[in-house]
NUZA-836944 format. One record per residue (C-alpha): x, y, z; residue in three letters. Coordinates in steps of 0.05 Angstrom, whole numbers, plus 5000, padded with zeros to 4 digits. Each point is the difference from the previous one (the first is absolute). Example, Ala and Ser with C-alpha at 12.3 -4.5 7.8 and 13.67 -1.06 7.14 Angstrom:
524649105156ALA;502750694987SER;
This chain:
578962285524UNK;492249735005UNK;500350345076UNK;502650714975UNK;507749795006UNK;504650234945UNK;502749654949UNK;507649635008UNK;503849624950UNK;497849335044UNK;492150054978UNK;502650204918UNK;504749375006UNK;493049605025UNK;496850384948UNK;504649644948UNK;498849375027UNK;493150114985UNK;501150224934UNK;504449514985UNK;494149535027UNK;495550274954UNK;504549904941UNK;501649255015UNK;492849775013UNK;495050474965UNK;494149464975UNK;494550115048UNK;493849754969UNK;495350455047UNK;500250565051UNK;499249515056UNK;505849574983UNK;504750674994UNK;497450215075UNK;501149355029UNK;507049874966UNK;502550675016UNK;497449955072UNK;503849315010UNK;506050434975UNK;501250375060UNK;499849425035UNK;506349874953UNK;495849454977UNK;501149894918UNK;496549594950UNK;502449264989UNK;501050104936UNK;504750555002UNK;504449675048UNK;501249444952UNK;500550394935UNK;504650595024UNK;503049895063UNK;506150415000UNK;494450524980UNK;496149765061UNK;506449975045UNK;500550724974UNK;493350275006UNK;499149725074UNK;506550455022UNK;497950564982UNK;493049915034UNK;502949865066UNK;495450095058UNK;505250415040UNK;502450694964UNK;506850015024UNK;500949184969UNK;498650304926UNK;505950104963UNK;502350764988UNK;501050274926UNK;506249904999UNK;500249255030UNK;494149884933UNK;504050314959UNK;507049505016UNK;495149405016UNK;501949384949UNK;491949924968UNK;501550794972UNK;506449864970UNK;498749274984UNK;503749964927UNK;494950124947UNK;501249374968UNK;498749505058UNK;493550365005UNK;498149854922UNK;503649275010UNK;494949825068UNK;493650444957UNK;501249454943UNK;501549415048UNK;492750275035UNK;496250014933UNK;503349394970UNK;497449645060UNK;493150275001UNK;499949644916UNK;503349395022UNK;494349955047UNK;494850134951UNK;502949454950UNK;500149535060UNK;491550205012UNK;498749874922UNK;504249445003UNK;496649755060UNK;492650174963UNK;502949644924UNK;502349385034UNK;493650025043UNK;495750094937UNK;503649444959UNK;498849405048UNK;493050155001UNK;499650014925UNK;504649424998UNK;494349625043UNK;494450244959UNK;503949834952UNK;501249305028UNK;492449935019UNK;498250194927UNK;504849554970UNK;496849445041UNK;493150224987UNK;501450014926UNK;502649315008UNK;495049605029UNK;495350404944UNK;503849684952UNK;498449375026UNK;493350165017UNK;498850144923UNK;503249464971UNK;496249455045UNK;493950364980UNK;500749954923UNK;503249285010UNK;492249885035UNK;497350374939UNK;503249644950UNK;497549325038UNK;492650265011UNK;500250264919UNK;502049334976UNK;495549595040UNK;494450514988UNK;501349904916UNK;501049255015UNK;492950045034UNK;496950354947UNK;502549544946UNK;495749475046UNK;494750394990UNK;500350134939UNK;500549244979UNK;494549825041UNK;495450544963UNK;501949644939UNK;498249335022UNK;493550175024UNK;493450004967UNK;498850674949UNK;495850395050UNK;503350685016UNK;502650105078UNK;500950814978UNK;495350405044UNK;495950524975UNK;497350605042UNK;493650125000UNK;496050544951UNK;507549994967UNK;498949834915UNK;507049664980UNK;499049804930UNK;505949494991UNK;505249625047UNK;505250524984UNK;496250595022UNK;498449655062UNK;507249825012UNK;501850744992UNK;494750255050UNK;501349545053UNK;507450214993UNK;499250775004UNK;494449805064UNK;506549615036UNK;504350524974UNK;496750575033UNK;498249645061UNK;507249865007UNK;501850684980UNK;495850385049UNK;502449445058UNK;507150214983UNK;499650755004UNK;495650005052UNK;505049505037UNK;506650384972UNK;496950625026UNK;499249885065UNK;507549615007UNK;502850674973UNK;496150475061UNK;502749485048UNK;507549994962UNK;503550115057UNK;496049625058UNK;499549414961UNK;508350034990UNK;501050135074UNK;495749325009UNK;503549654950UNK;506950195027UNK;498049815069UNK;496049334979UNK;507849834966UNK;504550275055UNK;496349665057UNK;503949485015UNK;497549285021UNK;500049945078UNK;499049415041UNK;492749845019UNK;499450105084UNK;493249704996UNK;497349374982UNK;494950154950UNK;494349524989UNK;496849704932UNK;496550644967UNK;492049815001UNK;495850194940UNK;496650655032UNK;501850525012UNK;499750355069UNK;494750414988UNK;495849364975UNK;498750184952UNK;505750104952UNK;504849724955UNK;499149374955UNK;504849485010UNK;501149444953UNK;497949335029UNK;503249344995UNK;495449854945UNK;501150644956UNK;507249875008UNK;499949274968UNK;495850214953UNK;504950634975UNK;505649535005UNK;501249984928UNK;500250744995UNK;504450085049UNK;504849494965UNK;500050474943UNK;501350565025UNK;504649685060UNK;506550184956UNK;498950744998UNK;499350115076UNK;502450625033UNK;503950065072UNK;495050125059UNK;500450825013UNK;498950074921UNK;493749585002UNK;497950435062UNK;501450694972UNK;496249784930UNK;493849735031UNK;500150685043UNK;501250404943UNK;495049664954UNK;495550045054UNK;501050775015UNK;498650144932UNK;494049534987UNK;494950515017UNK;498750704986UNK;494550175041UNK;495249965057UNK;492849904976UNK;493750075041UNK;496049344988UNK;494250175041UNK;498250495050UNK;496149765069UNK;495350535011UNK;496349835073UNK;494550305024UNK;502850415062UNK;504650404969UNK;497950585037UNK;501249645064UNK;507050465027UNK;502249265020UNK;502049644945UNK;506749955011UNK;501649364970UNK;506649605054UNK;500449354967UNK;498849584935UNK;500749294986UNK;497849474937UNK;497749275013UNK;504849434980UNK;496549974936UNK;499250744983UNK;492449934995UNK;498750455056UNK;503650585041UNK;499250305062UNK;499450735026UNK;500850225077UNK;501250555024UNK;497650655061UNK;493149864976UNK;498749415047UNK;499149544939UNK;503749494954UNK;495950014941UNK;501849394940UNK;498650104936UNK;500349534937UNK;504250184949UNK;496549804938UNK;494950365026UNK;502650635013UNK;504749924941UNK;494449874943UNK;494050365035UNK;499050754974UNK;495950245072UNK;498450635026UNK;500949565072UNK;505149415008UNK;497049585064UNK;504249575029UNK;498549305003UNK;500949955078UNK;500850425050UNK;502249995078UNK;500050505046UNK;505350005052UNK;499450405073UNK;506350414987UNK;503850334945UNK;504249514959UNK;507150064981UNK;501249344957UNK;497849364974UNK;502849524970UNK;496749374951UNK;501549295025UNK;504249674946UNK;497349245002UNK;493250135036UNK;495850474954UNK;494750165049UNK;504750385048UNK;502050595013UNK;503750275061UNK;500150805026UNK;502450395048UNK;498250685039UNK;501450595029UNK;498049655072UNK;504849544995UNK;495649344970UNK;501949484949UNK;493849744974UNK;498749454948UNK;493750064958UNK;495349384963UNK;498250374927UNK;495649394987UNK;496050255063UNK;501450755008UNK;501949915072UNK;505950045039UNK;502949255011UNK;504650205061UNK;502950565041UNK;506950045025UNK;502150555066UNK;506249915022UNK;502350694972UNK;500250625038UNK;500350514944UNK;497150054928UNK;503249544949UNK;502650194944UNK;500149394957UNK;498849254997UNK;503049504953UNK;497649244972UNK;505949554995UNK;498849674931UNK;503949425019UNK;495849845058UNK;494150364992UNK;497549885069UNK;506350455033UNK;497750754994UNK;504850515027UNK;497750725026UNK;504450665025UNK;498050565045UNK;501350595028UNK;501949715068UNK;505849734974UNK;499049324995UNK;499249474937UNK;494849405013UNK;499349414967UNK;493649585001UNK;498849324984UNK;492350014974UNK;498749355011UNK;502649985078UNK;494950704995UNK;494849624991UNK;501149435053UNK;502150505047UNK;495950614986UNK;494749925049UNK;505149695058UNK;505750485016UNK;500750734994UNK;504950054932UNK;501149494949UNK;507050314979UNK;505649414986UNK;506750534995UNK;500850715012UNK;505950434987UNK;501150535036UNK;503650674979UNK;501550685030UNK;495950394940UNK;493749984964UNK;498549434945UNK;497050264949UNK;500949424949UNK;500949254993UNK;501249564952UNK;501349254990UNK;503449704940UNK;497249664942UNK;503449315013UNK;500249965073UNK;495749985061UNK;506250025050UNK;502350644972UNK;497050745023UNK;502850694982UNK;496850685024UNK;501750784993UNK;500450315063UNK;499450815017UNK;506650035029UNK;501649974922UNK;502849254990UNK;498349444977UNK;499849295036UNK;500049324967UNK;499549485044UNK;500249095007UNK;493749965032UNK;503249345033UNK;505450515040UNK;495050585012UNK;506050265061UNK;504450344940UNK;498650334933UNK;503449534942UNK;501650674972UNK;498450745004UNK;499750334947UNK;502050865002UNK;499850494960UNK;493250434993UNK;499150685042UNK;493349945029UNK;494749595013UNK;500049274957UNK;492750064986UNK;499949334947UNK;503449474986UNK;499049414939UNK;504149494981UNK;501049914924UNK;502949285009UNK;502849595059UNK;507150365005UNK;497450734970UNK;495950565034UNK;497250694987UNK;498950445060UNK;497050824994UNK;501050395052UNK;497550775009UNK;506850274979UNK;498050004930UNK;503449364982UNK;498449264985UNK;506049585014UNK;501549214963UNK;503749575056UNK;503749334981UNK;499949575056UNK;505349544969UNK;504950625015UNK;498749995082UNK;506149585010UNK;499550365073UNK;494750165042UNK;499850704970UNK;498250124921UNK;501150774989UNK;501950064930UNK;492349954961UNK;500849814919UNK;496250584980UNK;496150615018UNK;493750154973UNK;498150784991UNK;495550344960UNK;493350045047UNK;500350415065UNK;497549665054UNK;502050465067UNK;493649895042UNK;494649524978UNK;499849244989UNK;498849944931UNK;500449234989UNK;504749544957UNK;498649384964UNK;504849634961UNK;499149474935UNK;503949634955UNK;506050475013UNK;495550714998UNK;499350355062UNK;493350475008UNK;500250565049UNK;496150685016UNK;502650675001UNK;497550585041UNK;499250294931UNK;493949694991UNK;503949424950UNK;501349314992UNK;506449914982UNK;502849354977UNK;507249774997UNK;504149364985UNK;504649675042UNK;506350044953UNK;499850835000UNK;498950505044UNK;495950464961UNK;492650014985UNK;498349584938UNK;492350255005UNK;496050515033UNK;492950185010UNK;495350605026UNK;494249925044UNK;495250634970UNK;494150055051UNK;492849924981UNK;496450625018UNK;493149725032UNK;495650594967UNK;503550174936UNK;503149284986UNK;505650254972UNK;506849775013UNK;504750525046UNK;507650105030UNK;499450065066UNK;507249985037UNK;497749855070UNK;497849244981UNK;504849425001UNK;500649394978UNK;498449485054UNK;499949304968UNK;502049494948UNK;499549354989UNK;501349604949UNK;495949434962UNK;503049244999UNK;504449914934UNK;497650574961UNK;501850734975UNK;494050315045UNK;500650305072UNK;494350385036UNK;502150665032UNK;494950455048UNK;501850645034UNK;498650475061UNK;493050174970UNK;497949294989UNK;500850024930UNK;502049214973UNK;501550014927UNK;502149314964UNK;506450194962UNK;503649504937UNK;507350194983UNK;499949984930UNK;
């Protein structure tokens, strides 16, 4: 017919077919769909579907579009043929048999989804049961401690009282000064409502902040109960009374803990299990302060200098003095006191040394006050006299700059340093000095790795111990008495390690410029490979710069390319404090935002609540959480 032929009763019985097509399988969802399925039909080509939900139709439909004319069936041959004159009742039987089917299989989906749906809730349900649980028990070993501390508190009191009695008739009551109290009852009242609403405003300040943090502080608290207690892979060593960044935590001595002995009778029988004890001192602690406050600012006389960028901060043993260093050429100490108590237009530092090359860190020996150690971007480790303002040696065994040099504060005389040429030295200072002027190096390890170091770190309690952050994004602590191996390696960040501290002998913090700090337990290494951290720290954004970390006492300071400090502690991942840098205009004096700055320092002050931050303009501000 298309080519000018007339029309026979083959191309209307093909014609049917197509009808008949049509009728059977008319959802097309578009134009092109149509085309393409009526195209594969004269190929005799029909849609899966149809084929397995009407095949006698199909069987049918296919006959009568037979490729060859003279194969279709004539009217009368359709007209006797069995589909036509099928009874009328098997048709409506197989129909129903289709669609009952096509419900049975939808019950089976729903089923399928139901059943599906109820072992999940059955778990939650299981996990909630659980969780409520070990609440349970949580609360009543807490009020059993309560009722213990209560009645040894009243018991104390009564002791007090007593001994008040006994004494002479002169009044212990304080009275504040330009305050009038006319009688002892008056003054009992005020210094109750003065307690009162110091305690108040502690409470709602501290209840405030635990409900903004709701949810993080209940995904810590389920995690600190979950974890379960797994066997220790390294030998850990007795816990020294510093912290790693010297500078840190207060320990109680042998002395202080004879002393307390008594107290810790009393209160002996009203001792919690180990994770509550941890998760209270890290709440208590979270919630201790409510603020950052700027102490002092160090204002310096070459602000306008465009390199101020400050690399590196570090506090003597005794927190009397701290140290700045930084692309200027110059490590400049300052006293605290000084800077802390002094209103100047000008803060001059007490000393100052000038160094050949731009400096990337320093670092305060912890036994030997007079030294400091540096490194630089040509690759040299240098150790510096304060007393004298000079340098007291030079190490170049490097071939690139160093990032960052450590002082073992178990054996002060081992300093460590890391550079860009992959490689981790180790110098003995006193072989430096016999040796110095004798042979070309003074190094008495090295470690070599296939990526930048761009920190190092020794712990607190141990010279034989080393652990450094590497570019190639891991971490590697090593037995300096098997330098062949890493003890363990520690994975997990996305980029570059850029720090590394360690908050006690088996615990480190590590930042990274993928926006996270990470907490590693050591203990947990049982293989050579620890990849599971205890926490993540987020909060700052750190993507590009180094923006320094210190750790204290449990408290971890870092920068944030925001221009903050932020400061977390080591039980929760969020921040517990935060702080903005606000620039110092040099004409105006007033105090602007400006986005492009970064934090680039922090470092905290021995066994205190006071860290000194600077950032990318050279600004150093003293800050107090409060």
């Amino acid at each position: 017919e298309g080519s000018g032929a007339p029309s026979s009763c083959a191309s209307d019985i093909y014609q049917l077919g197509v009808l008949l097509f049509e009728q059977l399988f008319c959802t097309f969802s578009s134009a092109e769909e149509k085309s393409t399925t009526m195209s594969s039909l004269r190929h005799r080509v029909l849609p899966p579907q149809l084929l397995l939900k009407w095949p006698k139709e199909a069987s049918f439909c296919l006959w009568l579009l037979h490729p060859e004319p003279t194969s279709r069936p004539k009217l009368g041959e359709l007209l006797q043929s069995e589909f036509l004159n099928e009874p009328r009742d098997n048709l409506e039987e197989r129909e129903a048999a289709i669609e009952l089917r096509e419900r049975v299989e939808e019950q089976e989906l729903l089923l399928e989804f139901l059943l599906m749906m109820q072992q999940r809730k059955q778990e939650a349900a299981e996990n909630l049961h659980e969780t409520v649980s070990f609440l349970s028990s949580d609360i009543e070993e807490v009020t059993k401690l309560q009722t213990v501390l209560e009645k040894n508190g009243a018991s104390s009191s009564e002791n007090i009282v007593d001994n008040d009695d006994s004494c002479s008739s002169g009044s212990r009551k304080r009275i504040r000064p330009g305050l009038r109290i006319h009688n002892s009852e008056d003054q009992d009242e005020y210094q109750k409502l003065d307690i009162s609403a110091e305690n108040q405003g502690k409470i709602l300040s501290g209840s405030s902040r635990l409900m903004k943090n709701f949810k993080k502080l209940e995904s810590a608290y389920l995690l600190t109960r979950q974890r379960a207690v797994k066997p220790t892979g390294i030998p850990l060593t007795r816990h020294s009374s510093r912290s790693s960044d010297g500078r840190g935590s207060i320990v109680l001595t042998e002395r202080s803990s004879v002393s307390n002995l008594s107290l810790k009778e009393r209160y002996g029988e009203g001792r919690q299990s180990g994770w509550v004890n941890s998760f209270l001192e890290g709440l208590c602690k979270y919630l201790s302060f409510s603020k950052l406050k700027v102490k002092a600012d160090l204002k310096q006389g070459d602000l306008l200098n465009s390199s101020n960028l400050v690399c590196s901060l570090s506090f003597d043993r005794d927190g009397e003095f701290f140290a700045t260093a930084g692309v200027n050429k110059r490590i400049k100490v300052f006293e605290y006191d000084t800077i802390l108590n002094e209103d100047r237009d000008i803060h001059y530092p007490v000393v100052e040394m000038s160094s050949r090359s731009k400096l990337s860190s320093i670092c305060w020996n912890g036994y030997i006050k007079s030294q400091i150690a540096s490194s630089n971007f040509e690759g040299v480790v240098q150790v510096w006299d304060v007393s004298r303002s000079q340098v007291f040696m030079e190490m170049r065994e490097h071939e690139r700059r160093v990032w960052s040099v450590d002082f073992s504060l178990a054996d002060p005389t081992m300093l460590a340093s890391g550079s860009d040429d992959g490689s981790v030295k180790l110098w003995n200072i006193n072989q430096a000095i016999l040796f110095l002027h004798l042979v070309d190096g003074v190094s008495v390890g090295t470690i070599k790795t296939k990526a930048n170091v761009c920190c190092v770190q020794f712990p607190s309690d141990s010279g034989n111990s080393l652990a450094f952050g590497s570019a190639d994004h891991k971490i590697y602590y090593y037995d300096l008495r098997n330098s062949k191996m890493p003890l363990c390696t520690l994975i997990g960040h996305n980029k570059t390690v850029s720090y590394i501290k360690f908050i006690d002998s088996k615990n480190l913090v590590s930042a990274s410029t993928d926006n996270t700090l990470k907490l590693w337990d050591l203990s947990m290494c049982t293989s050579q490979v620890l990849d599971s951290p205890v926490h993540s720290f987020t909060g700052h954004m750190n993507v590009k710069n180094f923006v320094g970390l210190s750790v204290s006492d449990g408290y971890i300071a870092t920068g944030s390319e925001t221009n903050e400090v932020f400061i977390y502690h080591k039980a929760f991942p969020m921040p517990a404090l935060s702080y903005k840098f606000n620039n110092t205009d040099p004409i105006s004096g007033d105090e602007v935002d400006d986005n492009a700055q970064f934090i680039s320092s922090v470092c905290w002050r021995s066994q205190s609540s006071t860290l000194v931050a600077a950032n990318s303009m050279g600004n150093i501000k003293l800050l107090e959480m409060v």
